[in-house]
C-alpha positions in Angstrom: 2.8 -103.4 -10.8 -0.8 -104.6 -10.1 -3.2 -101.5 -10.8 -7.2 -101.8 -11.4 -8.6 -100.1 -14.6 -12.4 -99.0 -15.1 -13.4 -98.6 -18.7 -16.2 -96.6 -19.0 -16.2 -96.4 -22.9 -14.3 -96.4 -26.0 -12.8 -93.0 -25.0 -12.4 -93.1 -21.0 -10.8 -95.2 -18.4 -9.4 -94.8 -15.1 -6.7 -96.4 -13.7 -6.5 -96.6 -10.2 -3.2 -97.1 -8.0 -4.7 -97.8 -4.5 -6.3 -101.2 -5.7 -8.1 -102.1 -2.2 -10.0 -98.9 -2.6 -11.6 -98.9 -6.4 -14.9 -99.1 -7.9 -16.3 -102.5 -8.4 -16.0 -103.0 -11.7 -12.7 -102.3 -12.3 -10.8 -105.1 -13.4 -7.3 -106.0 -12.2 -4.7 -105.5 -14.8 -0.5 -105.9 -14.7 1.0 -102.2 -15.5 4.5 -102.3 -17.0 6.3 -99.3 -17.8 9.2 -99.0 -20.3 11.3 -96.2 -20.1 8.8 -93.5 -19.3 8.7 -91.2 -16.1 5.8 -91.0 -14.3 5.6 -87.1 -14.6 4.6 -87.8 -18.8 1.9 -90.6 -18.3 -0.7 -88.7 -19.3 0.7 -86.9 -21.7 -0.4 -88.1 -25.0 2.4 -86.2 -27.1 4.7 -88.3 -25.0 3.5 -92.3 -24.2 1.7 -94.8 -25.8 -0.5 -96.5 -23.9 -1.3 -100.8 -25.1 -3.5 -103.1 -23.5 -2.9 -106.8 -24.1 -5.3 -108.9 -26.2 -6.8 -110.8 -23.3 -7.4 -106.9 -21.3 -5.2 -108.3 -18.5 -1.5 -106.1 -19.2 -1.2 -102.3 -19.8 2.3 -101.2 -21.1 3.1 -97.5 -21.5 5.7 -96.3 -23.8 7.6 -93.4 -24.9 6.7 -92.6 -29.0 10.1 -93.2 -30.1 10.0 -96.4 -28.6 6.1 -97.5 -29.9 7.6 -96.7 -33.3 9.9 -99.5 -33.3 8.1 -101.5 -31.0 6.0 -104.9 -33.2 2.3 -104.8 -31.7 0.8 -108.4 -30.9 -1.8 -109.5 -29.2 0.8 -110.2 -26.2 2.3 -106.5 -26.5 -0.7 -104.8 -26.8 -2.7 -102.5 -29.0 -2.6 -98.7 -28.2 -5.6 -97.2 -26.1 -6.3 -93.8 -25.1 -4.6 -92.4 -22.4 -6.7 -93.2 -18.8 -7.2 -91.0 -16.5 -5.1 -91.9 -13.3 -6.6 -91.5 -9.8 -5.3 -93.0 -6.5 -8.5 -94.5 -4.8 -12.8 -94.4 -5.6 -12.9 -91.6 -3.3 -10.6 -89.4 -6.1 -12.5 -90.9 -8.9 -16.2 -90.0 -7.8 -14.7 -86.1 -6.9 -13.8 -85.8 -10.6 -16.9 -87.3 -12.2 -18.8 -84.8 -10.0 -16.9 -82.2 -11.6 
């Protein structure tokens, strides 16, 4: 699934679903999900997040599977969880907050 993700430091990113309607720099990125329902991805007790060496693929994981899964450059090194929002216009509502 294409997706666009913003980093805005070491500690926050967003991910955004609509990617026609995101802030310029987020950067395009290839989401795969392994065996975790939508309902726990932001729940850090429940999924790993990885991004890829090169910044280009995001896989989210359950923790029973990220403890037998072998991190590589290709697989991805865990993250912190971003924040997901639909489109630009969600994201600037929650960073006026």
């Amino acid at each position: 699934m294409k997706v666009k993700l913003l980093v805005e430091d070491r500690d926050l990113a967003y991910l955004f679903l609509d990617t026609e309607n995101t802030e310029p720099d987020a950067q395009p990125v290839d989401l795969k999900v392994d065996g975790v329902n939508l309902s726990d991805f932001e729940n850090e007790d429940a999924v790993v997040w990885l991004m890829s060496a090169d910044g280009g693929k995001l896989t989210v994981v359950s923790h029973e599977r990220f403890l037998s899964f072998v991190v590589t450059d290709e697989t991805g090194y865990p993250i912190p969880s971003p924040v997901i929002v639909f489109d630009s216009a969600e994201y600037r509502r929650l960073r006026d907050e």
